[in-house]
N, C-alpha and C positions, 0 to 999 in steps of 0.2 A: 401723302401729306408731310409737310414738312415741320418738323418738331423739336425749337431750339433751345428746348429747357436743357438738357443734361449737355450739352456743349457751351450755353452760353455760362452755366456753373462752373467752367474752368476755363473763363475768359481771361484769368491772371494768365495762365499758362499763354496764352496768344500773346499776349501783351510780352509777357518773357521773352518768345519766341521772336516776336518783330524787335525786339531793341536784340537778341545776337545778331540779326540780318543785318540790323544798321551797324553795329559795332564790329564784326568778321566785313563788309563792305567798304566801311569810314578804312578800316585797319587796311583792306586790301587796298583803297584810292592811296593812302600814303605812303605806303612803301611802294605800291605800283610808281608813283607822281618820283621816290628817286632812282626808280630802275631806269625808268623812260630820262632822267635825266642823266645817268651813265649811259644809257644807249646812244642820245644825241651825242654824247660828247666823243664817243667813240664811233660814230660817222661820222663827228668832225676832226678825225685823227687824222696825225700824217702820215701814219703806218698803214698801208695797205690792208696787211691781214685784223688787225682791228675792222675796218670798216667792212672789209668782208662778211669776220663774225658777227657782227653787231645788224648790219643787212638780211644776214641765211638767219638769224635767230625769230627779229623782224616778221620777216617771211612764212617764217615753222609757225608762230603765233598765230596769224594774221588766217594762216593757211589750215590750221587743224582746229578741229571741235576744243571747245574747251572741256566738255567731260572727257576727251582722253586725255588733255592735259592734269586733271585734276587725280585721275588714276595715275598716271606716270609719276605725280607726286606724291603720293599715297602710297601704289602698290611698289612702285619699281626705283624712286631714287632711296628710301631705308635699302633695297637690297644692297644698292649702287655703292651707296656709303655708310651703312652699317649705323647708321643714325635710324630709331625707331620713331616715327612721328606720331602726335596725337593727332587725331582728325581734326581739330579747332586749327592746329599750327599748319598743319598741310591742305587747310583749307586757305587759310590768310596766303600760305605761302603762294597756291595755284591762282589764286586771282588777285594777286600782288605781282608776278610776273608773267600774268596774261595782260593785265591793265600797263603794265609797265610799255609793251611792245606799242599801244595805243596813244599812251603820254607821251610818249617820243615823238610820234607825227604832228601829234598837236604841238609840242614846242617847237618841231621844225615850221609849223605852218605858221605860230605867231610870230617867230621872226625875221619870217619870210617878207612880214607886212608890214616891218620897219623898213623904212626908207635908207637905202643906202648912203643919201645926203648928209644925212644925222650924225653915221661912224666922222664923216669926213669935218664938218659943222663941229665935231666933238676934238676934231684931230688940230682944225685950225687955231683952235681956243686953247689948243696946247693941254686940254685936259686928259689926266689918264685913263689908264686903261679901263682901271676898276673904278674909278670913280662915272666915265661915259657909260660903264655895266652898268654900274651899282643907282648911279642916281636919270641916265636918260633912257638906255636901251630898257633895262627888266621894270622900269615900271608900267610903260608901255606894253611890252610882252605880257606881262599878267594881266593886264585890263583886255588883251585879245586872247588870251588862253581859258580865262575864267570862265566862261560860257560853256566852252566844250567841254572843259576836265566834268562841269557841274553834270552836266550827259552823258560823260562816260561812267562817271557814279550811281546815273540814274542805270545805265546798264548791267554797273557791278550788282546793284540790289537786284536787278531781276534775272543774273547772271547766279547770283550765291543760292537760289533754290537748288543747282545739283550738286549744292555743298551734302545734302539731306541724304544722297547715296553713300557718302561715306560716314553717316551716322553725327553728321553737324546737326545738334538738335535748333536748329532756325527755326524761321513761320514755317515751312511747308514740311518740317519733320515733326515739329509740333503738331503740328491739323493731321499726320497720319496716325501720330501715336493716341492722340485723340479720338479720332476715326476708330482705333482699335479698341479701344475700351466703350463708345456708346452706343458703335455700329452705327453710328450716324455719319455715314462719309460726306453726304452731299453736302448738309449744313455746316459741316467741319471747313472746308473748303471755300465756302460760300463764305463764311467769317473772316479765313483766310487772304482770298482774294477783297476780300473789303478793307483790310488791312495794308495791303498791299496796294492798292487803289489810291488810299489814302496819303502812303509814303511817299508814290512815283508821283501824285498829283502835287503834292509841296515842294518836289524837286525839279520837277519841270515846269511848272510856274516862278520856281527862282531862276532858271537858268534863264528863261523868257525874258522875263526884266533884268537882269542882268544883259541880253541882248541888247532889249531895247533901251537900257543905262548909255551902252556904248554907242550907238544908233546917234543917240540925241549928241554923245561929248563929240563926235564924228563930224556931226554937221554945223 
């Protein structure tokens, strides 16, 4: 039988617990969002070995688990550089430059979907550089990037659960330490994932209409 008196008495603690998911996630999207944009810009370098590193990095991401990423930031770069991490900072840090490898492809992919006519349209009008950036190409870009970055957040949050192995007290370190004091795992978890339910379901219903925003200005 399932018995949610003595877990649902330390629903503050859940409630704690989902807003570090959101805030160690928010924190990881934005510093991931300027990684991925020094990545791009270092694939669009003229230096060969730039775009090499910035590709083989790419790759290593794209290519390994994140929980080894997330230990190699924890156990192995304090060895590397003698910098001692807390787990909060070497959390943000591992899915700030997991997500970053991610932002990169998406801004390669939004302006990919700008028309090339535009650069030229923008060259004839004698306008500059940063002004055809500043005011035609990137607002464009952001109305086709926003969709995806809002997805790749939706995966940071369900990505920061194996923040919990290195002691990130989140939702899902919450619901064990929980667990641990009423011996009630099931329903711990069970609140947990209701929690959680709740957060992906608001994030991908914005990115949805945020789709379909673009959909309608499209046609």
């Amino acid at each position: 039988m399932l018995h949610f008196g003595k877990t649902l008495a330390q629903f503050d603690q859940f409630l704690l617990g989902a807003g570090v998911t959101l805030f160690v996630s928010l924190l990881g999207a934005i510093f991931g969002l300027a990684v991925g944009l020094l990545l791009f810009f270092m694939r669009e370098a003229k230096w060969k070995p730039v775009r090499f590193f910035a590709r083989l990095y790419i790759s290593f991401v794209r290519g390994t688990p994140l929980l080894v990423q997330i230990f190699l930031v924890y156990y192995a770069l304090p060895g590397l550089t003698g910098i001692d991490l807390r787990p909060f900072t070497a959390g943000v840090l591992a899915l700030s430059l997991n997500s970053g490898a991610f932002a990169a492809e998406i801004i390669r992919g939004g302006l990919t979907r700008v028309s090339h006519g535009q650069y030229e349209a923008a060259d004839a009008l004698g306008l500059p550089r940063f002004v055809t950036w500043f005011k035609v190409i990137l607002p464009q870009v952001i109305r086709f990037i926003l969709p995806p970055l809002v997805n790749e957040f939706t995966l940071l949050v369900k990505a920061s659960t194996l923040l919990s192995v290195i002691t990130v007290v989140d939702l899902t370190r919450t619901a064990q330490n929980i667990m641990n004091t009423t011996y009630r795992p099931v329903e711990a978890f069970i609140i947990a994932a209701a929690l959680y339910f709740v957060m992906l379901f608001v994030l991908s219903t914005l990115a949805r209409q945020l789709e379909k925003r673009n959909r309608v200005q499209r046609s």
